[in-house]
N, C-alpha and C positions, 0 to 999 in steps of 0.2 A: 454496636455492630454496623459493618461498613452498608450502606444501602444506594440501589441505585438512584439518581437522579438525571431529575429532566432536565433536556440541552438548550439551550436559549435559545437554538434557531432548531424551526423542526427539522429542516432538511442537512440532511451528510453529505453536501454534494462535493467539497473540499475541505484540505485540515484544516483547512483556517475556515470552517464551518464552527469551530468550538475552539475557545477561548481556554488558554495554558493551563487555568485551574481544572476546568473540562476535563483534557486531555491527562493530568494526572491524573485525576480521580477515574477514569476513565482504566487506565495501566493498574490502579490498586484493587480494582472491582476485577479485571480480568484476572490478575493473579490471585482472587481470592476463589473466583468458581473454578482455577486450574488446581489449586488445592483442598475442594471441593468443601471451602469455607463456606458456601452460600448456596441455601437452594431456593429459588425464587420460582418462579410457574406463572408461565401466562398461559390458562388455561384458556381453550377455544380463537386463542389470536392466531392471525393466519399472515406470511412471510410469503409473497410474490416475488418469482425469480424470472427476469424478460433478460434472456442471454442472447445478444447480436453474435457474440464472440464464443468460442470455442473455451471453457475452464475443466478444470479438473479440482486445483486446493480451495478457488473462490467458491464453487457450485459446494461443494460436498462441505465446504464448513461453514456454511451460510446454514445448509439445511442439517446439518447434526448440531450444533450450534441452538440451531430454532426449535428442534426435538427435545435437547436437553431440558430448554426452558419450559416445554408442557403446550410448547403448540406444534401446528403443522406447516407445510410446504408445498406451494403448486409451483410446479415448472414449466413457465409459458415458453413452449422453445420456442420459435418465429417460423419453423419450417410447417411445424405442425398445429398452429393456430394462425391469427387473421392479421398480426403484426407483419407476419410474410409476406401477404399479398396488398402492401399497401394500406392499411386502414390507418387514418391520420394520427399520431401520438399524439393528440386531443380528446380526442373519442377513446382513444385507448386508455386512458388516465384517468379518463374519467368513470369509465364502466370498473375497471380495476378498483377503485377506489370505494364502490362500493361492496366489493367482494371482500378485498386485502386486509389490513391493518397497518402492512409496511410493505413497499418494494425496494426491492436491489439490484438494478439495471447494472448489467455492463453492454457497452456499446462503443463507437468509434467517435462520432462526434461529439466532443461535453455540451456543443449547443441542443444536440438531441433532448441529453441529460436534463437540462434545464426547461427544456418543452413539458415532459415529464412532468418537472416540479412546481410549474405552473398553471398547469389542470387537475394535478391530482389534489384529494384534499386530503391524502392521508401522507405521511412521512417517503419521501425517496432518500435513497441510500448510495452512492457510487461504488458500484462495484468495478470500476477500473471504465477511461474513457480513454481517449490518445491523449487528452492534456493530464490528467492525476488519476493517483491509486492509492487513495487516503487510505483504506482498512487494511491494504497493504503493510502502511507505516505506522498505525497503530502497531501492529505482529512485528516489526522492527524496532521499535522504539522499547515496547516489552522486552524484547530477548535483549537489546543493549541494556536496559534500566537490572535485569535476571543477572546477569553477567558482573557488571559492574556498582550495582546496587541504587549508585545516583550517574546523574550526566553530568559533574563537574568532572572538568578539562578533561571530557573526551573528543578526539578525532574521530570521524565519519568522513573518510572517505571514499567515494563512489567513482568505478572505474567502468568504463564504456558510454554507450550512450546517452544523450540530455533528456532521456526519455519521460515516459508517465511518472516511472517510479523515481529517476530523479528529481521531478519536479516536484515531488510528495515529501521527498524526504530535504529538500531545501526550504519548504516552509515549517513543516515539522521542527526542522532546525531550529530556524528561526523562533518558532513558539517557544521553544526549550530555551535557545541562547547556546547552543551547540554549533562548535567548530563544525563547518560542511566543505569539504570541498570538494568538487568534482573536475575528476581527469578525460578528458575527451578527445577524439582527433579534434583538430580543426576542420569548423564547418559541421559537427556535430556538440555545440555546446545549449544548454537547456534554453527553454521559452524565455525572451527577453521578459515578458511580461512578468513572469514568475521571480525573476529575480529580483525587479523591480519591486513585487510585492514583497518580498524577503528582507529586502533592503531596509524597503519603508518599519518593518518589524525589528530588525536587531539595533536592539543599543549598539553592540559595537559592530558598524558592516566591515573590519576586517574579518570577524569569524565564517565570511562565505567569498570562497577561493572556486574561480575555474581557469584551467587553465590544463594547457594540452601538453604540459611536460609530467608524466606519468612519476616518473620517481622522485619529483619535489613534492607530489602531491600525498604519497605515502610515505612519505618519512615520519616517523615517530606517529602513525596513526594509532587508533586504539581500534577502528573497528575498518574493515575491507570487504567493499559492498559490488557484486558486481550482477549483471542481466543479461539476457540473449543479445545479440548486437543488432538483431533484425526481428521488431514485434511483427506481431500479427498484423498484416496487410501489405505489409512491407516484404513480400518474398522476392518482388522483382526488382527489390533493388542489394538480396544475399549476395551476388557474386560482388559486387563492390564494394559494401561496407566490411566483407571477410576481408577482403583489400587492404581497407583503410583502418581496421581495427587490429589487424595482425601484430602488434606492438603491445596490445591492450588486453594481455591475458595477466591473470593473476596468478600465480607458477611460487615456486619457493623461494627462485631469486627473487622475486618482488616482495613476498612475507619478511624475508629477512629485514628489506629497510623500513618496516611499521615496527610498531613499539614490541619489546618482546612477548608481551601477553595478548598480544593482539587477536583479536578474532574474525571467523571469515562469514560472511553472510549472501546469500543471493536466495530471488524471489522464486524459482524455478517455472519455467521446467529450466534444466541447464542442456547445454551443448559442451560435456567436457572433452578437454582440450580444444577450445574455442575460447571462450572469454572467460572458463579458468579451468585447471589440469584439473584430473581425474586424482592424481596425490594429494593436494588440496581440499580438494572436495571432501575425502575421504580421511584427512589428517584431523592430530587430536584440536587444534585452534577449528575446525569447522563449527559451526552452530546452526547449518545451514536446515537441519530437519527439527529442532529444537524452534526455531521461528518458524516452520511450515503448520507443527504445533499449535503454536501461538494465534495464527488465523484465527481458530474456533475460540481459543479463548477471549480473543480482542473481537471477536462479534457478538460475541454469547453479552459481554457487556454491552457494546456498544446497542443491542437489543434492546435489552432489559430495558438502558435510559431511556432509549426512544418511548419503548414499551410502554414506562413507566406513568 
């Protein structure tokens, strides 16, 4: 019987926090509590949520997720505790730490993140920062592996910005050995740094393409990924990137030139007819609520390991 185990590094703060075999074993454990092969219980463990940022699928599947497995959930929001007014994320990590078992920050800065995971002494978790949105691409990675059974020669290609989530899903790539490429305007192409990491990881660096010509980069894909064009903090800068991204919607003329089986994915919330139509969205290639899904199932494991 499949069971979880413990991750080499305690903390989840990026995917390249866990090592290829990890991350399989990882995908096999989630689709086994999604067909509710395994029932494990951590009974009396307690899942700390410190949200900077506004969620809806992160919040609610972190804490149904954490219910399933036989524990609970405190939600520190920052307006209505002391993270609000200031109190240093040292002191905070450390008082936490001895309440918690696990925390799952999402916030703006990942150097935050990492203040975090140097005071506390119990596991932190990235629930999405401006540089990665690893549990993100867990729940991607599941719905492509559902879909296609294995990741030989597939396409991932990612259309909009070089955002969190693409920089999640180019090292993801990279752990797999997955074709990545990302379609960008110019001047919105992902974290130098990140790609650099990527690089240093794939045997072959032609499998990670970016580049701002949108229908070379979907041709014969297997899978078409796309995100809001303007995250969270970025409102002052919507009336321009709507500008610069107007090119960059995913529509059915663009479906046509990816592989015929291809499927459509994004992380929501969406802005359709934005960075992609409301047909699409809504077409039988979608898999978009099928991966929102997946969230709970790829934390419920990634738990347990921690857990474990």
């Amino acid at each position: 019987m499949l069971k979880p185990s413990k991750l080499s590094k305690k903390n989840f703060l990026s995917s390249l926090d866990m090592t290829t075999d990890e991350f399989l074993h990882l995908l096999r454990l989630a689709n086994h509590f999604k067909n509710k092969d395994l029932n494990i219980k951590y009974k009396d463990k307690v899942l700390g949520l410190i949200f900077d940022k506004s969620s809806t699928r992160t919040r609610v599947s972190f804490q149904v997720a954490m219910t399933r497995l036989g524990g609970t959930t405190i939600d520190l929001n920052p307006i209505t505790s002391q993270i609000g007014r200031g109190e240093p994320i040292k002191d905070t990590a450390r008082v936490l730490s001895r309440y918690c078992d696990v925390l799952a920050i999402r916030t703006f800065d990942h150097s935050d993140l990492e203040e975090y995971a140097k005071w506390s002494t119990k596991p932190v978790i990235n629930a999405l920062t401006d540089l990665e949105h690893p549990c993100q691409a867990l729940a991607d990675f599941m719905t492509i592996k559902e879909e296609f059974i294995d990741f030989n020669n597939i396409v991932l290609t990612f259309i909009g910005d070089g955002n969190n989530v693409a920089n999640s899903l180019i090292l993801c790539g990279a752990l797999l050995g997955i074709e990545v490429r990302i379609a960008c305007p110019k001047g919105y192409e992902p974290s130098s740094l990140v790609i650099n990491k990527a690089y240093e990881i794939y045997k072959n660096k032609n499998l990670l393409k970016v580049t701002n010509d949108i229908n070379d980069a979907v041709s014969g894909a297997n899978v078409l990924y796309t995100d809001v064009w303007s995250s969270m903090g970025e409102e002052h800068k919507k009336e321009k990137k709507d500008k610069d991204f107007k090119d960059f919607t995913i529509n059915r003329h663009l479906v046509k030139e990816a592989d015929e089986n291809a499927i459509i994915l994004h992380c929501l919330p969406a802005y359709r007819s934005k960075e992609i139509t409301d047909e699409m969205m809504e077409s039988k290639k979608s898999r978009i609520f099928e991966q929102a899904e997946n969230r709970m199932h790829a934390q419920q494991a990634l738990l347990s390991c921690i857990l474990s």
